[in-house]
C-alpha positions as MATLAB code, in Angstrom:
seq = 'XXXXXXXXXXXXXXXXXXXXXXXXXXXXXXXXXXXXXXXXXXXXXXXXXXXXXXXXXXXXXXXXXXXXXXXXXXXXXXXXXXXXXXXXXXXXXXXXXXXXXXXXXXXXXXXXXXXXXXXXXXXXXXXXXXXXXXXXXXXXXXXXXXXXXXXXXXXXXXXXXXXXXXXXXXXXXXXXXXXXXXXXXXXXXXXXXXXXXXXXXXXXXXXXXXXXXXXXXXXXXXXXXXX';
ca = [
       4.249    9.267    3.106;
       6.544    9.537    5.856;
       9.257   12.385    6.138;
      12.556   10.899    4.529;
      10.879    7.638    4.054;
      13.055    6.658    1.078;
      16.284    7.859    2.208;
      18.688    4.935    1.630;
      16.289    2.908   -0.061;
      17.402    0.727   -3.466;
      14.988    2.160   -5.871;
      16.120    0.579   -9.521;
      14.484    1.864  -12.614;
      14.010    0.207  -15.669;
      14.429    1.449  -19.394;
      15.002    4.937  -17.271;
      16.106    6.898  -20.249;
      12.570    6.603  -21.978;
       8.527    6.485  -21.089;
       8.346    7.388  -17.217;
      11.940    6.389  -16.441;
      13.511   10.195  -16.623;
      10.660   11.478  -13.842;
      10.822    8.694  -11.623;
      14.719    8.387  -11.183;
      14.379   12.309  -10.778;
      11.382   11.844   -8.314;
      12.863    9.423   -6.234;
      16.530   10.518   -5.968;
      14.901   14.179   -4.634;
      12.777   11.615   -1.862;
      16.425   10.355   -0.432;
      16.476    7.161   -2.511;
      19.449    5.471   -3.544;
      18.422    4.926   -7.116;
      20.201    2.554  -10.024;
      19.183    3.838  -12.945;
      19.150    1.220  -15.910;
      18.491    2.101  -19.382;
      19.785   -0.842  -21.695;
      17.587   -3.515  -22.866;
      16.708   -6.658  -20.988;
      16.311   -8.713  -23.561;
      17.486  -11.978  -22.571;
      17.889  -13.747  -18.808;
      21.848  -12.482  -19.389;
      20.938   -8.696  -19.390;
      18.853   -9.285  -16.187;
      21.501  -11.153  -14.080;
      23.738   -8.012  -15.033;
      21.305   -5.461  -13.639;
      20.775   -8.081  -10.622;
      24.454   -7.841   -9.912;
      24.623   -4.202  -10.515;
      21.412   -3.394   -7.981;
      21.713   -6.019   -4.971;
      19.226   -5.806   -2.437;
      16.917   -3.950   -3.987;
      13.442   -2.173   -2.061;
      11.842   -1.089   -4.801;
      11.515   -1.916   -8.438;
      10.120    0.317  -11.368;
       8.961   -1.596  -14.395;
       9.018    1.133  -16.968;
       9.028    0.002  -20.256;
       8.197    2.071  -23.405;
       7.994    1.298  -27.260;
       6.877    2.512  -31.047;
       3.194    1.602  -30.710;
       3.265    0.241  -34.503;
      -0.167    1.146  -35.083;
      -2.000   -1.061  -37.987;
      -5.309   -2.263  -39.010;
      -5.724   -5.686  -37.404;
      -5.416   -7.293  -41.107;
      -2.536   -5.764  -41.817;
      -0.113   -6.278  -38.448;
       2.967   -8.125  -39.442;
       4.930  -10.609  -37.398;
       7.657   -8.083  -37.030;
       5.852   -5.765  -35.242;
       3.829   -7.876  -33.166;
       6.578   -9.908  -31.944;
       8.904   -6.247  -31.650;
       6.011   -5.206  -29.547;
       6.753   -8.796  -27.633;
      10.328   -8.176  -27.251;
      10.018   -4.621  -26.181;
       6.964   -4.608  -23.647;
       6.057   -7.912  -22.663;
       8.732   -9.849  -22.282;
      11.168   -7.715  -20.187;
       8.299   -6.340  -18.168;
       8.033  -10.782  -17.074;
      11.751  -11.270  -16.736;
      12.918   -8.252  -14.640;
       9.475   -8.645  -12.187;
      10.120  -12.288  -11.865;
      13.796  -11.899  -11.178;
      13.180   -9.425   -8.154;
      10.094  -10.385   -7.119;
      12.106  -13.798   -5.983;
      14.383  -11.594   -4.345;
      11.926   -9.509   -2.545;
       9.852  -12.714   -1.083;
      13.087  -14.214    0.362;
      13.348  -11.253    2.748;
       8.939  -10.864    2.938;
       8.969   -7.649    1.583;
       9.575   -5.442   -1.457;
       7.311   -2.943   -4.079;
       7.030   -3.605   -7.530;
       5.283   -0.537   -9.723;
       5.243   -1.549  -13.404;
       4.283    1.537  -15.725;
       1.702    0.200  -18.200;
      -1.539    1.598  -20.297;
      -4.696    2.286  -19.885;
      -4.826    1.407  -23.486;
      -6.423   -2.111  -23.386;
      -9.118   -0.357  -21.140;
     -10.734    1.196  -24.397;
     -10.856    0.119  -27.968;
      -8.596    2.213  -29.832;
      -8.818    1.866  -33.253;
      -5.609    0.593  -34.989;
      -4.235   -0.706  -32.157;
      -4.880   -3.757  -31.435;
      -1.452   -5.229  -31.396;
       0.019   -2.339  -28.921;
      -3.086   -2.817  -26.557;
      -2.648   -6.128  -26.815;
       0.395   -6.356  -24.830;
      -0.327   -3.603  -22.419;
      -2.948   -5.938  -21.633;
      -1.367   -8.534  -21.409;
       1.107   -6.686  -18.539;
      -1.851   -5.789  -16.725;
      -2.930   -8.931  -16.236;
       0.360  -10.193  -15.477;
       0.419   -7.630  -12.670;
      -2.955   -8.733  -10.952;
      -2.136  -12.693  -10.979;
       1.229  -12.201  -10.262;
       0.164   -9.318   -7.559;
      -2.075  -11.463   -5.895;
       0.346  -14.412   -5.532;
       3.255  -11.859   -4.573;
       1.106  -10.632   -1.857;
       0.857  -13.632    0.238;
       4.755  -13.102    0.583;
       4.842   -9.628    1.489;
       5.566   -8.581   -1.778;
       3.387   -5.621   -3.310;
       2.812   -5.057   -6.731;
       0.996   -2.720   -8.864;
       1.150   -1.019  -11.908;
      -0.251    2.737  -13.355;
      -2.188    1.915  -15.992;
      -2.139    5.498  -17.835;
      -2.681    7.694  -20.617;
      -2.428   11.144  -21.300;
       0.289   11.608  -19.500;
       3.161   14.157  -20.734;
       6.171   12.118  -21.667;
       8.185   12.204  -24.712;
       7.684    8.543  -25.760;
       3.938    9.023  -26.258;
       3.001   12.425  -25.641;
       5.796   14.908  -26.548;
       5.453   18.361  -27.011;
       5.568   19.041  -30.530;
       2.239   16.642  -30.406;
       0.588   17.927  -27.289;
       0.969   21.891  -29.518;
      -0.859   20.603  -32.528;
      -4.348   21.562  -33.329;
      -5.420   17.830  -33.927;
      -4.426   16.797  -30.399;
      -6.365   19.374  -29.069;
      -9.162   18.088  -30.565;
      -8.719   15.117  -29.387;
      -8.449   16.022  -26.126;
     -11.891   16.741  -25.966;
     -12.368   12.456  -24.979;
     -10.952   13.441  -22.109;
     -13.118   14.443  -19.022;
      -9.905   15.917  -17.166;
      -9.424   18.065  -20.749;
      -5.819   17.427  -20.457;
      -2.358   15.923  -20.386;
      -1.469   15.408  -16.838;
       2.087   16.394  -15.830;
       4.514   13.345  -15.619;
       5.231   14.607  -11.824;
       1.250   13.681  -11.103;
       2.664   10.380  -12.383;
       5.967   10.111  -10.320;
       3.755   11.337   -7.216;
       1.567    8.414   -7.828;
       4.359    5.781   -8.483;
       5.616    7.221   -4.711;
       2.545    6.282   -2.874;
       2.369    3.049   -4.543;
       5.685    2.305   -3.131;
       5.509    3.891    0.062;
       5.098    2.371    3.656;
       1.721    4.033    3.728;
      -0.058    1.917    1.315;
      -0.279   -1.538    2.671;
      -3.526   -2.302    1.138;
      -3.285   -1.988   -2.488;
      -2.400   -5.172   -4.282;
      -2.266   -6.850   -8.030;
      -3.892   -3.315   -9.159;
      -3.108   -1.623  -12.644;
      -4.787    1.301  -11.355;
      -6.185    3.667  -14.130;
      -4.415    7.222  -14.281;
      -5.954    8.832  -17.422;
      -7.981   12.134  -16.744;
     -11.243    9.789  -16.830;
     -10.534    8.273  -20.110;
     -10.650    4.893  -18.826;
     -11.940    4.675  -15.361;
     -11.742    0.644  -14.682;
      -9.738   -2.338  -14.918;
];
C-alpha cells in the first residue's frame, strides 16, 4: 500500500460496534481515512437510504455483519432462527452492497470488502442453518463480484474463522481448556489477532490490488483452505 493512501478517503463500516466492525473503523481511521462508522441495523430499504444520506460519496464499503449462530441439529432448526439468521446476515449484507455498489459504478470505481465465514467451507456439525447463510454471502460476493468488476467496481469478502473477536471468539472462550482442544483442527494452532484481519481488509481495499475480484478469500489458520 501506498504511504497515506487512505487519507481522505470515505471508508463506511457496517454493524461497526460488533464482529470485525471495532478493528476496522480503528484500522482505517489510523491509515488517514475518513471513516462513518454505522452500527444500527439495516433492516429495511429505509435504514439504508439513512446511512446513504449520512455517508455520500463513499470509496470504500465494509460489509461487516455479525449474529448468534443459533446452533441446532438440522431436524430441530425453527423458522425463527433460520429466518433471524436471514434478517441478520443475509439480507443486510444484499441491501447495503447493492445500494453502494450502484453508487460506486456511476463514478467506475469503488471497493466493497464484506466480512463473511469460512464456515460453509467445512461441515460443522450443528450448523447448518448459520453456514447456510454465510454461504449464501459468499456466493453473493463472487456473482455479484464478477458483474461489479466489469464497472470498475471491486469486491471481495474474508471468508474467516478463528479470528479473535468478541462476537465469535471472545476471551473468556479462547481461555477455556475445551477451546484449546479444539484448536488442535487448526494447522496455524491458533486464533489470529483481529489486526491480521484489519491488515487484510486494507489490502483488499487498497490501490495496490487491482487484480483480485468476486473472491471470499479464506483467512482461517488452514482450517479451510478453498472456496
Amino acid at each position: 500500500m501506498k504511504q497515506g493512501e487512505f487519507e481522505n478517503k470515505r471508508v463506511v463500516v457496517t454493524d461497526s460496534d460488533n464482529y470485525m466492525g471495532p478493528v476496522a473503523v480503528e484500522h482505517f481511521r489510523s491509515l488517514g481515512a475518513n471513516v462513518l462508522a454505522w452500527p444500527a441495523a439495516l433492516d429495511s430499504n429505509e435504514a439504508v437510504e439513512e446511512l446513504m444520506a449520512e455517508a455520500g460519496q463513499t470509496d470504500i464499503l465494509i460489509a461487516n455483519f455479525g449474529t448468534e449462530p443459533r446452533p441446532n441439529k438440522v431436524e430441530n432448526i425453527t423458522d425463527e432462527d433460520w429466518f433471524s439468521l436471514c434478517d441478520g446476515l443475509l439480507h443486510p449484507f444484499m441491501r447495503v452492497v447493492r445500494a453502494f455498489a450502484g453508487q460506486m459504478k456511476l463514478r467506475g470505481q469503488g471497493k466493497i470488502v464484506g466480512m463473511t465465514s469460512a464456515s460453509p467451507l467445512r461441515a460443522i456439525y450443528g450448523a447448518s442453518a448459520y453456514s447456510a447463510m454465510r454461504g449464501a454471502q459468499n456466493a453473493f460476493v463472487r456473482a455479484a463480484g464478477s458483474e461489479l468488476a466489469r464497472a470498475g467496481v471491486q469486491f471481495n469478502a474474508i471468508a474467516q474463522n478463528y479470528v479473535e473477536n468478541d462476537a465469535y471468539y471472545p476471551l473468556e472462550r479462547r481461555e477455556s481448556e475445551k477451546f484449546k482442544e479444539e484448536l488442535k483442527q487448526v494447522p496455524a494452532g491458533r486464533c489470529a489477532p483481529a489486526q491480521e484481519t484489519a491488515n487484510l481488509m486494507a489490502f483488499l481495499a487498497s490501490e495496490g490490488n487491482t487484480h483480485i475480484v468476486g473472491q471470499a478469500v479464506p483467512f482461517a489458520g488452514g482450517w479451510a483452505t478453498n472456496t
